[in-house]
N, C-alpha and C positions, 0 to 999 in steps of 0.2 A: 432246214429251219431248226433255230434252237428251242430244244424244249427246257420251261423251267419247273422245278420239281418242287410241287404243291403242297400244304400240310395243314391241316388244320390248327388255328391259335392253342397253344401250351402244349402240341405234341411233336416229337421229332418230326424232324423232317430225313433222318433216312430211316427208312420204314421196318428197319426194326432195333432200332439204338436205343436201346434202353437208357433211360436218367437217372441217377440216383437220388434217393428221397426218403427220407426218414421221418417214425413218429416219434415226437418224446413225452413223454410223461414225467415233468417237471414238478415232484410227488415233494410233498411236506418231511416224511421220514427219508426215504429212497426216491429216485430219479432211475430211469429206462429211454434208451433208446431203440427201435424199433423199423426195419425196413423186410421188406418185399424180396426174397431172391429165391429165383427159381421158381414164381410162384407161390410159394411158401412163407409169411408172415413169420417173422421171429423175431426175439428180443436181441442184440449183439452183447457180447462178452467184451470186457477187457483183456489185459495182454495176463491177467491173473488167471480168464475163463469165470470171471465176477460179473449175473448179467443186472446184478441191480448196486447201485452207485451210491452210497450214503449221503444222503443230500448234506454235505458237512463241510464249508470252508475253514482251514487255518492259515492266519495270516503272520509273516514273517518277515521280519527289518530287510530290507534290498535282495527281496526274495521274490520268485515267483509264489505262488498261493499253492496249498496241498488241498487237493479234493479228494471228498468219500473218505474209504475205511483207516488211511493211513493218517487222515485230518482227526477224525473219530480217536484216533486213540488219543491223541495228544487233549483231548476235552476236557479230561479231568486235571491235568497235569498245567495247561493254559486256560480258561474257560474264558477271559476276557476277550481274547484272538481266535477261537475259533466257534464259529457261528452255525448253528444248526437251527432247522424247522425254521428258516427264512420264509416262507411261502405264506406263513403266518403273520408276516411282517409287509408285503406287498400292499402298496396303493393305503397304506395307513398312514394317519396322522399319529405324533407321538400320545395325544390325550387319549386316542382311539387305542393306542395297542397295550397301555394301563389297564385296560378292561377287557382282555382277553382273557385273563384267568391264569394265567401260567407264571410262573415268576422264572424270568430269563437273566441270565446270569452275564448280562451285557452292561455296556456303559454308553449308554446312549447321549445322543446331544442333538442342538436344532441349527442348523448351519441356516443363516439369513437369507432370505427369499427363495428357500425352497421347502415344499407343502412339508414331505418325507424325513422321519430321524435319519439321523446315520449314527453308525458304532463306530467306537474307538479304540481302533487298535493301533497296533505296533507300524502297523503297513501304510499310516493313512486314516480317514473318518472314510467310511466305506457304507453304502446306499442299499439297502432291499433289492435295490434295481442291480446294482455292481455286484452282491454275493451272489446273486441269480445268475449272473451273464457269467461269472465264474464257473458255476457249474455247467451252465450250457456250455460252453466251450470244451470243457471236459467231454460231454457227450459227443459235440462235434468231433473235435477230435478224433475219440472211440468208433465212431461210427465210419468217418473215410480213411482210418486204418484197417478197419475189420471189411471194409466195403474197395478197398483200395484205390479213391478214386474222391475227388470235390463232389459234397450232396450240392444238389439242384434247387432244394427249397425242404421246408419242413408243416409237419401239422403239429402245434403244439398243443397240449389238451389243458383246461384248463376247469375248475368246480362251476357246473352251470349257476352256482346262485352268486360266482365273481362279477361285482358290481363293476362298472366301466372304469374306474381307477384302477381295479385292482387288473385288469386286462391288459388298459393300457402299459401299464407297468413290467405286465410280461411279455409284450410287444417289443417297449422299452430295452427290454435284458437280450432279449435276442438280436436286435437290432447292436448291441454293445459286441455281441458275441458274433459278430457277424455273419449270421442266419439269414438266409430268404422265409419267413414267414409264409407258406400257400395258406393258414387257415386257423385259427384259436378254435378248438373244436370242443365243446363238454363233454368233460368226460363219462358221462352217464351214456352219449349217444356214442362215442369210441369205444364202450363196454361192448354197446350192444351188437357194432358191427362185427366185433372178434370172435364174441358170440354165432356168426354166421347166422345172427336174425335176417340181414337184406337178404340173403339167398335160399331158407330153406322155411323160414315163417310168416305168418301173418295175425292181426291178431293184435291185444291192445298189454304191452308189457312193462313192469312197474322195476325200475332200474336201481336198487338200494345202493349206494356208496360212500361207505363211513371207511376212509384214511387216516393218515397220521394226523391231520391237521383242520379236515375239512369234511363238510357231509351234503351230501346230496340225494334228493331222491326226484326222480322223474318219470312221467308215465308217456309211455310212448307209445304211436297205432303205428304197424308196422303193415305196407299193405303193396307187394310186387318192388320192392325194392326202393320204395319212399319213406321215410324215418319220418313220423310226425310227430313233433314234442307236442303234450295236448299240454300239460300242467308242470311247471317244475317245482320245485320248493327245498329248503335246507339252511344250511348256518356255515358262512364262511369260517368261521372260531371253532371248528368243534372236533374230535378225532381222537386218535390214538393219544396226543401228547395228551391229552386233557386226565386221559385214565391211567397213562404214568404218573402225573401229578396228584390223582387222590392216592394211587399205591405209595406213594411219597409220602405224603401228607399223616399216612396212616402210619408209615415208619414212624414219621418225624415225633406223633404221639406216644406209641410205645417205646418206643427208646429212649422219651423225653430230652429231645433236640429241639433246642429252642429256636420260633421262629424267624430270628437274625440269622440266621445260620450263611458262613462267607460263601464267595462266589464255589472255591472247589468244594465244598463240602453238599449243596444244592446241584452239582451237576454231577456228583457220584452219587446222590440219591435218586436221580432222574434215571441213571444208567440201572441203578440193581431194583428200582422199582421196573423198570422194559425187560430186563431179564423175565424175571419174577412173573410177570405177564405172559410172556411169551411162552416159558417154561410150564405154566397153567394149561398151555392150550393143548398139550398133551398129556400132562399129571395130574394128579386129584391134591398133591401138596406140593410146597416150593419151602426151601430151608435159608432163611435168612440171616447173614451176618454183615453189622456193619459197625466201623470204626468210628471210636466217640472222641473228642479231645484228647478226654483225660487218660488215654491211651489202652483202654478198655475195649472190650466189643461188646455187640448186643446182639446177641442171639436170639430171633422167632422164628416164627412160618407162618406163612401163606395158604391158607386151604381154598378151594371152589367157592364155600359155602359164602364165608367173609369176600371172597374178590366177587361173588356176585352183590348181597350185599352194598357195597363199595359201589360197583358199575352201575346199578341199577337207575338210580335216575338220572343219568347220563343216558342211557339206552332211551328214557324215555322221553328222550328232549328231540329224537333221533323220532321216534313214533310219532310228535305232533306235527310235523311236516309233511308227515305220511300223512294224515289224517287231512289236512289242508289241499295238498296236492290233489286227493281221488275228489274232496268235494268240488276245486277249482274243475276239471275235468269232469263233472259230472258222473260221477262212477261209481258203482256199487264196487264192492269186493270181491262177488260172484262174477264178477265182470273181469277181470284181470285171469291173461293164459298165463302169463310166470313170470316169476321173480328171480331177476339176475342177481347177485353177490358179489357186489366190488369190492376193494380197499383190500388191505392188507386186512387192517381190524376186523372186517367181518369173520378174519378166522376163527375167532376169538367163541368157545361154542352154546355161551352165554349169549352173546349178539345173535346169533342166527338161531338159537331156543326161543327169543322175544319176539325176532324180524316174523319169524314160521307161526308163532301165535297171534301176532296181532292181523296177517294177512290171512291166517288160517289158508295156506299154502304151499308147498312142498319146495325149496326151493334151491336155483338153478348155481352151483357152486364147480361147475365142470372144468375150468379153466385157473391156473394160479391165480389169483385176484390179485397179486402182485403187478403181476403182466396184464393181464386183459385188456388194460388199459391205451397202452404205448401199442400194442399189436392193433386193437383197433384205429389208432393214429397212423400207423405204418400203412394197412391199408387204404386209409382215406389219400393218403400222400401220394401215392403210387398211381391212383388215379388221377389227383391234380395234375400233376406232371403229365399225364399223356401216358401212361407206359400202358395204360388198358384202356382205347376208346370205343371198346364195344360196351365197355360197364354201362349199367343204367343204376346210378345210385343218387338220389334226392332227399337230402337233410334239410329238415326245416326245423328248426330249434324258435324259441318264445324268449321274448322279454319278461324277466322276472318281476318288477315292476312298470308302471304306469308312467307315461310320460306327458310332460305338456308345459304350459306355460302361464305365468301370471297375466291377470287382467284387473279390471278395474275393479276396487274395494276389495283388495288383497283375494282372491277369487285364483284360483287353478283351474284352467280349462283342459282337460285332457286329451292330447293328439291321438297320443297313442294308448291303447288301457293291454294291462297287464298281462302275460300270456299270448301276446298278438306274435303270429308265426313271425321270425324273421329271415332272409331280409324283409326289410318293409322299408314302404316311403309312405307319406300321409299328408297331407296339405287341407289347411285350415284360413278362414278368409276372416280377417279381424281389420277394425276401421278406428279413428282418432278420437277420439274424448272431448278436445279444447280445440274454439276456431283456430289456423293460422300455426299449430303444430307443424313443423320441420322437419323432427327426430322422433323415433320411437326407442323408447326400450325396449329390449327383449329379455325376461328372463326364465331361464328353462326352471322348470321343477320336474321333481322325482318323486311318486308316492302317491296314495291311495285316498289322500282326506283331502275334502272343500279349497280347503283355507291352504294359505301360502306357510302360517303359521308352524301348522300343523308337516309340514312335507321337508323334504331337502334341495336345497339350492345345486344345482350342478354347473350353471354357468352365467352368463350377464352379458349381452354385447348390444350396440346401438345402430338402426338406419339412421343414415342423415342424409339431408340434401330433399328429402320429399317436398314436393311442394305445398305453401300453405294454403290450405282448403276451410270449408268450414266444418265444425264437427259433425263427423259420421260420410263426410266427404271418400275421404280417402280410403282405397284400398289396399289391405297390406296384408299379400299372398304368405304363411309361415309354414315350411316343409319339414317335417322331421324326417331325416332317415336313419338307419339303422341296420348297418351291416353283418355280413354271414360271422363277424365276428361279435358282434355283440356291440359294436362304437357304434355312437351316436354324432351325426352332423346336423347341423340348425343353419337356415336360409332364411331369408325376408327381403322382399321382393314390393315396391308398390306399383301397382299395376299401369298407371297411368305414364310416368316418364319410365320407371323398368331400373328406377335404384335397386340398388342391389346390395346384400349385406349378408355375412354368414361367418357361421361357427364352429370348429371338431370342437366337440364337446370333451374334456380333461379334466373330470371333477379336482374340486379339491380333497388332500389325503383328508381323512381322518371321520368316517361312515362307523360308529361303533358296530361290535361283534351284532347287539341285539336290534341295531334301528331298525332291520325288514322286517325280524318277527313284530318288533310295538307298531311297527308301521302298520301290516296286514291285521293284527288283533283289533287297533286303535281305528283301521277299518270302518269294521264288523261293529265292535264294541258302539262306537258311536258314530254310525250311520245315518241312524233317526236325526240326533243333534243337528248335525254335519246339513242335513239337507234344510233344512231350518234355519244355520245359518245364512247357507247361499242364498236359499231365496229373500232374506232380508238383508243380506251385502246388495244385492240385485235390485228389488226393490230403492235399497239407500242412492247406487248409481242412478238408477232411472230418476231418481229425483233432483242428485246433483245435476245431470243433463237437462232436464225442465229448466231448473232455478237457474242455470246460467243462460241457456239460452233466450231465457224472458229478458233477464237482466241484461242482456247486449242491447236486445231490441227496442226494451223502455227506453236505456239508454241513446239509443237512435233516433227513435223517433215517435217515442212513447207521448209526451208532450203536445204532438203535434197534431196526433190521431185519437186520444183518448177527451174524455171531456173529464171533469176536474174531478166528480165523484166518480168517474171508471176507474181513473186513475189511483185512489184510493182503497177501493174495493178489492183491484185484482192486486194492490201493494198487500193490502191486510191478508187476502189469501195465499200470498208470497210468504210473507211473514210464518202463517199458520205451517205451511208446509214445512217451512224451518223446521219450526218447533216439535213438527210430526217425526221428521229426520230422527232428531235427538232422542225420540222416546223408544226407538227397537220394537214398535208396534207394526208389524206389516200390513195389517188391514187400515189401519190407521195413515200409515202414508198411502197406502195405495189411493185411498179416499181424498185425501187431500192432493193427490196427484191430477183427479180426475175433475175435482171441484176446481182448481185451477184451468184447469184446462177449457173447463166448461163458459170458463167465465170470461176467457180469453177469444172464443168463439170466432166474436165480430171484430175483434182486434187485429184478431191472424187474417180474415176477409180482407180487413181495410188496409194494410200492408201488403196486402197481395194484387189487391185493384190500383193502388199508388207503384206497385213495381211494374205493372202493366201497363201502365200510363206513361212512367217514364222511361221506358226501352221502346212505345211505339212515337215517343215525341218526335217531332218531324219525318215520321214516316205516314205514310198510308196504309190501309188495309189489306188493299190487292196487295200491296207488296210481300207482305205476314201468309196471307190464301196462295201466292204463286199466279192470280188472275191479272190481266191484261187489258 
């Protein structure tokens, strides 16, 4: 008898073939890649022994593209052609990345029907998405030469508070760079695993990570080897470039360099303001020279005292997400066992002076925070693949906002509310408005407040073909889900014939730096408002629903069954409610809801004893009882 040899879904089938499988940390300043050998989690080197990658394309006329340090140098010398801290550029629209704060030394443009800028270089107009899948390829690359062998799939890490464009996006680049994507993982919960939290703690841990470009902070219960994000929160726009740019800014003032200043003169101030910085994090001064026009130099320094100064409320924009996260989570301070130290930035010992005061906490800095990141990716991947199926490791990561969809009177129902574990699936039952509806709209929203006004639009797609019914007839099933990556799919479904209709959700780019923060304050702030609204958009519905359905029925056979003064009576109360609509008084319409109604009483009887009448005409009784 032939035997066939068995293996469980995503792991070898000979029982001990290892698969290759990388993590990358696709970083704002630096990029890493990361795999498993030998048991052992490591970062891989270049053919230099370079284990961290300058996230820096240069682009070149019928050239291939130069990545990392060799791109980097040419920065000063080309800055239009070559592109750094792309990562900040992801999933944005061109109005949105105007307001990031940083002044980028690019020449942007808006290519027709597509969301995303592209820059202009020498090579081509080239995409957020194309500079990104540039580098990954690089990584790839590095990784099945130092691995000597095709990777099998990847865990890419990504800032938990990247909104669904900006994900998709890095989905997007891998997908160019010809990647298997096993998993988009936040990087707060990739800290945590390299940290060996799944294997030797338990316990509830607040994950700080402030990089080149981006900041996150997330608290996490950590309990036999299940990662549970309870709270996330942070600022896609926010990092290390940010505090080059005030050390810039502060040259730019004492040297009296004017704010026009050309493309290379603004990216050699970017370079000796990151020295300067970096050089702090070990000295108590930094010695400044920089070339002026007029072929002069300007001579300062940089002491602690000014670069905190300087940092400082930047540090503190970094705190009120902290502050938001432990209240979402429910969490005293006393309540947190420790405080991990990601990003690069954190080295910085200004940031981790502020981070250790405001948690009043001693905090977890054991690992190059360089790395931590991509080695926790390395080993999530390692598992995807199969190559360890005795691990028991369970990641449940949150939706950073609220999800849901528009309904009647500009009204947000919300499917899914914010912080909800993911994956998830959700299903909501909503029914039709107008007799004789066909089609439905659906349109998704994002965000924390009542009103449609107030939130962000992420999609629009229509059921057709339902049958027409009369209002409140139809049923129409709508499923959100939301996968271990953070995407969102939308479904509508009417229950009756089994239409069917659905959507991958794809925002469009251009979400500014600050919408989550006004979104979550705007919350808070006005909450009381917010609910005051609804209930009188709702109240306003309930009455458009009355007023139309009288008005079908008068129309049918109002005449027929009213006597001449009913007929006037419940017109004049028709009317009244109008006018109750238009005033924003909700006790006010409710009243006139109920005075109609009341007066309608016998109305609705005698329309109901005439449809009785006429569906048993020519039948008999026994027939209606089943008797004989």
């Amino acid at each position: 008898m032939a035997l066939l040899q068995i293996s469980e879904p995503g792991q070898a089938a000979a029982p001990h073939q290892h698969r290759l499988a990388a993590g990358i940390d696709l970083g704002t300043t630096h990029s890493l890649v990361a795999s498993v050998r030998s048991s052992i989690p490591e970062t891989l080197p270049d053919i230099d022994g370079n284990h961290l990658l300058a996230s820096i394309v240069h682009y070149k006329e019928n050239s291939q593209p130069i990545v990392g340090d060799a791109a980097k140098k040419l920065a000063n010398s080309d800055p239009l052609n070559t592109i750094a801290s792309v990562k900040r550029l992801l999933g944005r629209g061109l109005e949105d990345i105007k307001t990031i704060g940083t002044r980028l030394p690019y020449e942007f443009i808006e290519q027709q029907g597509q969301g995303m800028p592209f820059i202009h270089t020498v090579a081509g107009n080239k995409s957020p998405v194309q500079v990104s899948a540039d580098i990954l390829t690089t990584l790839k690359r590095q990784a099945e030469d130092t691995l000597d062998g095709k990777l099998t799939g990847v865990v890419i890490t990504v800032p938990a508070y990247f909104d669904d464009a900006q994900r998709q996006a890095t989905k997007d680049a891998a997908t160019l760079a010809s990647l298997k994507v096993l998993r988009l993982l936040n990087e707060p919960t990739a800290a945590a695993i390299a940290y060996g939290l799944d294997r030797e703690a338990n316990g509830i841990h607040a994950i700080y990570d402030l990089g080149g470009g981006t900041f996150d902070i997330s608290i996490l219960r950590l309990h036999h080897g299940i990662f549970e994000v309870i709270a996330t929160a942070g600022n896609s726009a926010l990092g290390g470039d940010d505090i080059d740019q005030l050390i810039a800014e502060w040259i730019m003032q004492q040297a009296n360099i004017a704010n026009d200043a050309n493309h290379h003169h603004i990216r050699e101030l970017l370079d000796i303001a990151r020295t300067a910085k970096e050089t702090l994090t070990t000295q108590e001064i930094v010695a400044i020279k920089v070339k002026l026009d007029n072929g002069i130099s300007w001579n300062g320094e940089l002491n602690h005292a000014k670069l905190n100064n300087l940092i400082d409320p930047l540090i503190q924009k970094t705190i009120i997400p902290c502050r938001r996260a432990l209240r979402d989570a429910g969490l005293s301070l006393e309540e947190l066992d420790e405080i991990v130290m990601v990003g690069g930035t954190t080295r910085m010992p200004r940031v981790r002076e502020k981070v250790a005061e405001f948690f009043q906490h001693s905090l977890h800095v054991d690992i190059d925070p360089d790395r931590v990141v991509a080695i926790g990716a390395a080993i999530q991947a390692d598992i995807l693949v199969g190559n360890k199926p005795d691990k028991d490791m369970l990641l449940l990561d949150v939706t950073p906002l609220s999800l849901g969809i528009e309904t009647m009177g500009g009204l947000v129902e919300k499917i899914i509310p914010r912080n909800t574990t993911i994956p998830v699936a959700k299903s909501q039952k909503f029914t039709t408005f107008k007799d004789g509806q066909t089609a439905i709209a659906i349109h998704v929203m994002q965000g924390e407040r009542e009103l449609v006004l107030d939130c962000r639009s992420l999609a629009r797609f229509e059921l057709r073909g339902t049958p027409p019914m009369v209002a409140g007839a139809a049923r129409i099933n709508v499923t959100f889900q939301v996968d271990a990556d953070g995407l969102l799919n939308v479904s509508a479904q009417e229950e009756t014939t089994g239409v069917h209709s659905e959507i991958t959700v794809k925002p469009s780019y251009g979400l500014h730096d600050s919408d989550i923060e006004t979104m979550l304050k705007d919350s808070l702030k006005y909450a009381k408002n917010d609910v005051e609204k609804r209930v009188l958009r709702e109240q306003q519905v309930e009455a458009d629903r009355v007023i139309n359905a009288l008005r079908a029925a008068l129309k049918t056979d109002g005449r027929k069954l009213l006597k001449h003064h009913e007929f006037l009576e419940i017109n004049t109360a028709l009317n009244n409610l109008l006018k109750m609509k238009q005033d924003n008084d909700i006790k006010l319409i409710k009243q006139a809801i109920e005075d109609l109604e009341y007066l309608t009483q016998s109305y609705a009887q005698r329309r109901m004893d005439l449809a009785i009448q006429n569906a048993m005409q020519g039948h008999s009784v026994d027939e209606f009882t089943g008797n004989k």
